[in-house]
N, C-alpha and C positions, 0 to 999 in steps of 0.2 A: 248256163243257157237260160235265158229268158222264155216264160210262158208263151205261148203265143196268142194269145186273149188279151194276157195282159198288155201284149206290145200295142196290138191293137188299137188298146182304148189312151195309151201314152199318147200314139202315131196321130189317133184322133185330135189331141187335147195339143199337141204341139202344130199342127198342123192348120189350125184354125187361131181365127180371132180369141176362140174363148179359153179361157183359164181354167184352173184349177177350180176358181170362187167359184164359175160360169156353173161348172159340174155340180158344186156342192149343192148350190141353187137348185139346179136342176134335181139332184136327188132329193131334197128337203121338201120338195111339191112332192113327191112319191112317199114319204114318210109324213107325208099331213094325217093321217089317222090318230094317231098317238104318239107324235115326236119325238119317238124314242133314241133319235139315230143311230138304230141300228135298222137295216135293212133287211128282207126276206131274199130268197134266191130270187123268187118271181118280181119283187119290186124293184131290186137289183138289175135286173136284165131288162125290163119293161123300162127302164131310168136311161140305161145306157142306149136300149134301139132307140128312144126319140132324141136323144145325144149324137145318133148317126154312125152308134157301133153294134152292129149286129152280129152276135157271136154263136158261132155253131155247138151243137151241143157239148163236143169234146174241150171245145174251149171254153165253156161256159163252167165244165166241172173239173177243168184245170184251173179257173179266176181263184173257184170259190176255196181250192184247195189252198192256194195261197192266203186268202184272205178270213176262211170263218177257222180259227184259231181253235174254237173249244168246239169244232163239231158237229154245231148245233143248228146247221141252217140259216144264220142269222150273221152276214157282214155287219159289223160294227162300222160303222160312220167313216170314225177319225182314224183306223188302221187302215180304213181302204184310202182315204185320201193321203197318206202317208206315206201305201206301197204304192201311190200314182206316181204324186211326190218327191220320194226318196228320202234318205236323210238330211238334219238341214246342213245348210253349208256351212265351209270352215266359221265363215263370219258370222254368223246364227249362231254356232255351236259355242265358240270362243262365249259368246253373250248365256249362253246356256250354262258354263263351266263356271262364269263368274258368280252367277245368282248362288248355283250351288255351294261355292266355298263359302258365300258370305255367313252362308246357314252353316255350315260344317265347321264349325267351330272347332272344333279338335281335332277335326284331318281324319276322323273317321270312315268315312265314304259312307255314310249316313247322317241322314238327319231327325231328331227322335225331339220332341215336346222344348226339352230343355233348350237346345241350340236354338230357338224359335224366341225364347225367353227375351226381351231386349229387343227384337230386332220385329216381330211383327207384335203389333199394341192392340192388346184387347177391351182396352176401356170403355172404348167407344162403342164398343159389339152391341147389340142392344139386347139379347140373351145376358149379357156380363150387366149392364146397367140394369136391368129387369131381376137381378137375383135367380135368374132360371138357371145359369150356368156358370161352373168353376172358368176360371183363367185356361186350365188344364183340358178341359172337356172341348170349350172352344178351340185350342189350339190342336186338340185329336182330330176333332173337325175337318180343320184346316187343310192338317197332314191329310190327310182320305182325299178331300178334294183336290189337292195336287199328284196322286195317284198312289195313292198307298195299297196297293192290289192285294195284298191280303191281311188288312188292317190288322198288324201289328203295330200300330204307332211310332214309325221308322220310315222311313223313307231312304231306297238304297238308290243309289248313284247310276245303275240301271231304270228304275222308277221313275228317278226326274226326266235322265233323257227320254224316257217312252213318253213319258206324259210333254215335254217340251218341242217334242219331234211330231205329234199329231195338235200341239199350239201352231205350231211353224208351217204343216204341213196348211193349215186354212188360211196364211197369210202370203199374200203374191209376192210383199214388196220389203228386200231386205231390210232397209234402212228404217220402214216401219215396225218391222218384227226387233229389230237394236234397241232403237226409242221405246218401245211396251216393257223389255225388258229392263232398262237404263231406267222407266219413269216407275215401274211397279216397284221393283226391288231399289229403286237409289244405289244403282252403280255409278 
């Protein structure tokens, strides 16, 4: 059974001209202090009433139940656009599976520094040409930025999809979410 807040702010967001993008826009003007996209409960709610979804209290600490993961007060950005969202579709996902094998060199269901070796080029890095950084450091880097959530320098096959699922979740338009994937990774 679905939240009823959350359906809410779907029923909104379907219901109208504006998108997903429309939303994120709209909360990124509420996160102008310090961009952090992550959201407070108050800038969360105050985002969504002039979005035209006004939600009563019990729904408001049913959203957040769903959405603030550690606790802490503070909706992350790209998880709530995600749980608006959903997961991406088969055709996004299939495009999600591929990137991952090309990295997963040995069919681990990880991807860790070395499977990276070959396939993303650090030469060019300007840390690697400036002498500041190994090959290896850069590519730890890397791994973290594609969502290495408790940086052990691995990346599991739940990791990619979370982190590919709130890529997807900020793009409206299938066929452009294929082409990012097909032109970043050279599938």
């Amino acid at each position: 059974m679905e939240v009823s807040g959350l359906k809410k702010i779907k029923d909104r967001i379907c219901s109208s001209y504006n998108t997903v993008r429309s939303l994120a826009i709209c909360f990124k003007h509420f996160d102008y202090v310090d961009g952090n996209r992550k959201l407070s409960k108050a800038e969360l709610f105050e985002g969504l009433k002039s979005f035209g979804v006004a939600l009563t209290k019990e729904e408001q600490d049913a959203v957040v139940k769903v959405f603030d993961k550690n606790g802490d007060g503070i909706i992350d950005f790209d998880e709530f656009l995600l749980g608006i969202r959903g997961k991406p579709n088969e055709k996004r996902q299939t495009m999600i599976n591929l990137a991952f094998n090309k990295f997963d060199k040995d069919g681990s269901k990880h991807i860790c520094v070395k499977d990276l070796l070959g396939v993303y080029n650090c030469k060019f890095h300007p840390d690697f040409i400036a002498k500041k950084k190994t090959e290896d450091q850069i590519l730890k880097e890397f791994l973290g930025g594609l969502g290495d959530k408790n940086n052990d320098g691995t990346i599991t096959l739940e990791e990619w999809n979370d982190y590919y699922a709130s890529v997807s979740a900020n793009i409206d338009n299938d066929d452009f979410f294929v082409d990012l994937m097909k032109n970043a990774w050279k599938l």
